[in-house]
Backbone as ProteinMPNN parsed JSONL, in Angstrom:
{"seq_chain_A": "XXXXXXXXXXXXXXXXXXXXXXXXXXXXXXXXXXXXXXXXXXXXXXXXXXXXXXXXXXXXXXXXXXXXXXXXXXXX", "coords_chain_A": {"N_chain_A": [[104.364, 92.39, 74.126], [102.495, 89.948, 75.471], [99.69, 88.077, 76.046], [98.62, 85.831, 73.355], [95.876, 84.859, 70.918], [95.677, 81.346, 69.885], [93.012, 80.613, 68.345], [91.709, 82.882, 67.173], [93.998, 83.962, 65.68], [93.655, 82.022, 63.808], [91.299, 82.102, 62.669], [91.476, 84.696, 61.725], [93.122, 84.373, 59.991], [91.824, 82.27, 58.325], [89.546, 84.467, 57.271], [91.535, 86.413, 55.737], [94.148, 85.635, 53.72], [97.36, 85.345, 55.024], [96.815, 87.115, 57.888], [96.543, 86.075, 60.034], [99.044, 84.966, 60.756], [100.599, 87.742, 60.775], [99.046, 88.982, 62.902], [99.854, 87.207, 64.808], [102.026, 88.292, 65.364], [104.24, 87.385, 63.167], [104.652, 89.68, 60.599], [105.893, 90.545, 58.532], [106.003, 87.81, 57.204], [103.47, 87.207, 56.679], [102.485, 89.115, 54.98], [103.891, 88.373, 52.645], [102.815, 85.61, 52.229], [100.522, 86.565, 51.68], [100.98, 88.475, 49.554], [102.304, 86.489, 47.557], [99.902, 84.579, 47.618], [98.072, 86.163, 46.203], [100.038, 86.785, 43.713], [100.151, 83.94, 42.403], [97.696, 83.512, 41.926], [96.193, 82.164, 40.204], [97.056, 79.426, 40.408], [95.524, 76.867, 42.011], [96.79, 75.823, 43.998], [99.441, 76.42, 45.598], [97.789, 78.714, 46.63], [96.373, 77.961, 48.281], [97.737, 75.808, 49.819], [99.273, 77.784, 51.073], [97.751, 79.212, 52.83], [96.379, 77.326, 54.096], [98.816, 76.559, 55.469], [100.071, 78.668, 56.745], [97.631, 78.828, 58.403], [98.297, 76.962, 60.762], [100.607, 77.713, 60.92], [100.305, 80.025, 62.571], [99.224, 79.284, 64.817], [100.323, 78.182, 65.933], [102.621, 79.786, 66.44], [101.675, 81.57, 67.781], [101.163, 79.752, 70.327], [103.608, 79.217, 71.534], [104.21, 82.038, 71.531], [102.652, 82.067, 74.017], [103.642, 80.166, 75.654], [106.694, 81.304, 76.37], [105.478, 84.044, 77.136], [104.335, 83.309, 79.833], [106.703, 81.944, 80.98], [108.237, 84.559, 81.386], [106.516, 85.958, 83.024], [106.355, 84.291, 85.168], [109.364, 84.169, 85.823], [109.494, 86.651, 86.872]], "CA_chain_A": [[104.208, 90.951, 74.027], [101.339, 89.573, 75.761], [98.916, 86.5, 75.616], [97.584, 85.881, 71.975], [94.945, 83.839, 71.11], [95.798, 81.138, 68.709], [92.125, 80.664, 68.31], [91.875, 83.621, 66.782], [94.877, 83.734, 64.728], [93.008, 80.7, 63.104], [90.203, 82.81, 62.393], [92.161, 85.707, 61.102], [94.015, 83.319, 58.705], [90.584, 82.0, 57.42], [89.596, 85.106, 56.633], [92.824, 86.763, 54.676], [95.721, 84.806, 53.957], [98.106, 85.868, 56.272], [96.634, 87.733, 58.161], [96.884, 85.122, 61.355], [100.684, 85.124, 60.945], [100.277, 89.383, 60.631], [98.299, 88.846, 64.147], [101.005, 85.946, 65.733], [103.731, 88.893, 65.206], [105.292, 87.84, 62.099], [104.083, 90.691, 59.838], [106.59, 90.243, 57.223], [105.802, 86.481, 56.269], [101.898, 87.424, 56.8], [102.656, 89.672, 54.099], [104.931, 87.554, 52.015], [102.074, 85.161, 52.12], [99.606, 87.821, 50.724], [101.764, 88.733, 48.074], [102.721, 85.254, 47.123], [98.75, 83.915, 46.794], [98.056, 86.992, 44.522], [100.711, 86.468, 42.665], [100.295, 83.166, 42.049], [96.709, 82.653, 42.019], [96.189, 81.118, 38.689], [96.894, 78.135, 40.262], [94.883, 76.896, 42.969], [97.389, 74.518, 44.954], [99.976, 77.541, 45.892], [97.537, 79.568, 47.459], [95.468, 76.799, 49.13], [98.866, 75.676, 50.503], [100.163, 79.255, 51.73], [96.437, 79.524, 53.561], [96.497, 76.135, 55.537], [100.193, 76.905, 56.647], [99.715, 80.277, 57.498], [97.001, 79.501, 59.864], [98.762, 76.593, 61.308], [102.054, 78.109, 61.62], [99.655, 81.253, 63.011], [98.425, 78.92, 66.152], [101.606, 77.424, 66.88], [103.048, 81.152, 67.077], [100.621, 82.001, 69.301], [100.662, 78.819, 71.576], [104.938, 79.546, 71.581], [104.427, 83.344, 72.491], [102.156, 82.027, 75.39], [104.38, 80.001, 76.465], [107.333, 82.584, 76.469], [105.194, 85.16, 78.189], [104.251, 82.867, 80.819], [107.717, 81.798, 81.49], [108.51, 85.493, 81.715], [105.767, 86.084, 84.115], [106.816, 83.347, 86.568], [110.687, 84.497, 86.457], [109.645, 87.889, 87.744]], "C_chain_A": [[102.801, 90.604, 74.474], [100.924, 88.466, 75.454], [98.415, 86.687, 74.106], [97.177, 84.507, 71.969], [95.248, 82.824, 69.445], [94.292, 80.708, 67.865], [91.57, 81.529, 67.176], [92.771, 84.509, 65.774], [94.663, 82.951, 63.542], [92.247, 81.538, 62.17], [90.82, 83.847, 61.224], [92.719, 84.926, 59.224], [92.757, 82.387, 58.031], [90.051, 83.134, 56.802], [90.028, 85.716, 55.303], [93.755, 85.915, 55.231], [96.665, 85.584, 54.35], [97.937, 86.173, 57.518], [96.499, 87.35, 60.113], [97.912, 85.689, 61.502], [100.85, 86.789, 61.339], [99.942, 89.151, 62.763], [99.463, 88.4, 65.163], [101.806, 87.146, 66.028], [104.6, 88.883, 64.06], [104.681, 88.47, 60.458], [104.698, 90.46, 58.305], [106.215, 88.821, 56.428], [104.502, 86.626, 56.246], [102.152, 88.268, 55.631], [103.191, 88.984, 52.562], [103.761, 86.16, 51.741], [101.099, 85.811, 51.35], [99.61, 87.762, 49.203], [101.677, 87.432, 47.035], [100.752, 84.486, 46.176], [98.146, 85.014, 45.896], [98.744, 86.698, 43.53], [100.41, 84.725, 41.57], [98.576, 82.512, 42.334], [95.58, 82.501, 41.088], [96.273, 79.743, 39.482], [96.189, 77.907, 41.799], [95.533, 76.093, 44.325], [98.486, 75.023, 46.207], [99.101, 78.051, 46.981], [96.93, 78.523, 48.459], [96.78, 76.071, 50.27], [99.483, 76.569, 51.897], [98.96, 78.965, 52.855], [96.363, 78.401, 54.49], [98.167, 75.861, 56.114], [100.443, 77.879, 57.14], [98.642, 80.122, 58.597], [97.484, 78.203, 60.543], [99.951, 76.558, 62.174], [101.513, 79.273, 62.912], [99.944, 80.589, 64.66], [99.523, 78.318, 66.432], [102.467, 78.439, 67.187], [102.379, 81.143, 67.976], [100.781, 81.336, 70.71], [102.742, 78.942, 72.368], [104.89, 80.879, 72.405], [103.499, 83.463, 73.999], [102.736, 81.758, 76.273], [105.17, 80.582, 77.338], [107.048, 83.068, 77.372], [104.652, 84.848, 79.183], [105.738, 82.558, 81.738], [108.298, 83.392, 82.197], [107.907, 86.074, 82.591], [106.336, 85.282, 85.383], [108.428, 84.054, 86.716], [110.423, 86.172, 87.07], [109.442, 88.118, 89.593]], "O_chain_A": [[101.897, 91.031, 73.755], [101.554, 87.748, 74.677], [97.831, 87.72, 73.78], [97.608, 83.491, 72.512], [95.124, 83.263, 68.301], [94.452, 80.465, 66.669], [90.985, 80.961, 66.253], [92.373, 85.52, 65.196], [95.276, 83.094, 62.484], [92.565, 81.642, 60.985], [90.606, 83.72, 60.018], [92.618, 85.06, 58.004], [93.094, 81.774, 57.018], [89.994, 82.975, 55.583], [89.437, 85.7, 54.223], [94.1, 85.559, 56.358], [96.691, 86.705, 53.84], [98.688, 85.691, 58.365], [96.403, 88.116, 61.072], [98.033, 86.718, 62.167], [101.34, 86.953, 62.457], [100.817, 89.235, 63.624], [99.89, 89.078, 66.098], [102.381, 87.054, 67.112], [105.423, 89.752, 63.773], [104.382, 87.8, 59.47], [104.094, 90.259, 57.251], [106.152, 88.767, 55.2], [104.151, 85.802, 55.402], [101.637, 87.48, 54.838], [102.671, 89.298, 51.491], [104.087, 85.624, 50.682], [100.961, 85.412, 50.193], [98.926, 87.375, 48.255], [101.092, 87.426, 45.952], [100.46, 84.141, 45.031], [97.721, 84.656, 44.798], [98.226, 86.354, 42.468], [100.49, 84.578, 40.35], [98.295, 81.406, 42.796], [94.373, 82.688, 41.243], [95.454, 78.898, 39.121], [96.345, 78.765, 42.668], [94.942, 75.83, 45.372], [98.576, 74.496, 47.316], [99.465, 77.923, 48.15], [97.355, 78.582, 49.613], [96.543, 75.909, 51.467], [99.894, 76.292, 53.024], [99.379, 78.411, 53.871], [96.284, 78.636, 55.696], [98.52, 75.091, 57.008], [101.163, 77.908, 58.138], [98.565, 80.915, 59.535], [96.695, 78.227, 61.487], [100.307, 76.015, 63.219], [102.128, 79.399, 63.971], [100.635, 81.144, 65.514], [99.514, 77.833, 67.563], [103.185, 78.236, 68.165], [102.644, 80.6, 69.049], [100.654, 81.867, 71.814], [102.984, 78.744, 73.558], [105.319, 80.994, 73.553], [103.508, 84.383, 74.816], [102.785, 82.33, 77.362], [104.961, 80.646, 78.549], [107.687, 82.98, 78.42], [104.259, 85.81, 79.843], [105.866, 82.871, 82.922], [108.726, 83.423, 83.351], [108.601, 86.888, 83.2], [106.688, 85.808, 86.439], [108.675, 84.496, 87.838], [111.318, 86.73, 87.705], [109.615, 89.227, 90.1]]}, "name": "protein", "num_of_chains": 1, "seq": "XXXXXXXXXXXXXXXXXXXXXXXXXXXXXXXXXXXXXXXXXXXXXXXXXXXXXXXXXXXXXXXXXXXXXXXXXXXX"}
């Protein structure tokens, strides 16, 4: 687990699409994202979509698994 940076998740997910979410932990929809704006990128509204919810969902993973692993820090 650990701290992640949603900062950086941001970043990631500007880069390659997904590739935030991939980062956050969830590998499979970071993928599934991937896939999806290849597939479908003929149209420009799809992928442009996938790419600004992938790095928003990215940084709100992130700011969730901080939480988490803070809470889990203090109950020890």
């Amino acid at each position: 687990m650990g701290e992640k940076s949603g900062g950086l998740a941001v970043v990631l997910g500007l880069i390659i699409i997904g590739a935030g979410l991939m980062y956050a932990g969830r590998v499979g929809l970071g993928i599934a994202h991937l896939i999806l704006s290849v597939v479908f990128c003929w149209t420009i509204i799809i992928p442009l979509a996938l790419w600004i919810y992938g790095m928003l969902k990215a940084y709100d993973l992130c700011k969730e698994n901080n939480r988490l692993w803070m809470e889990y820090l203090n109950s020890r």
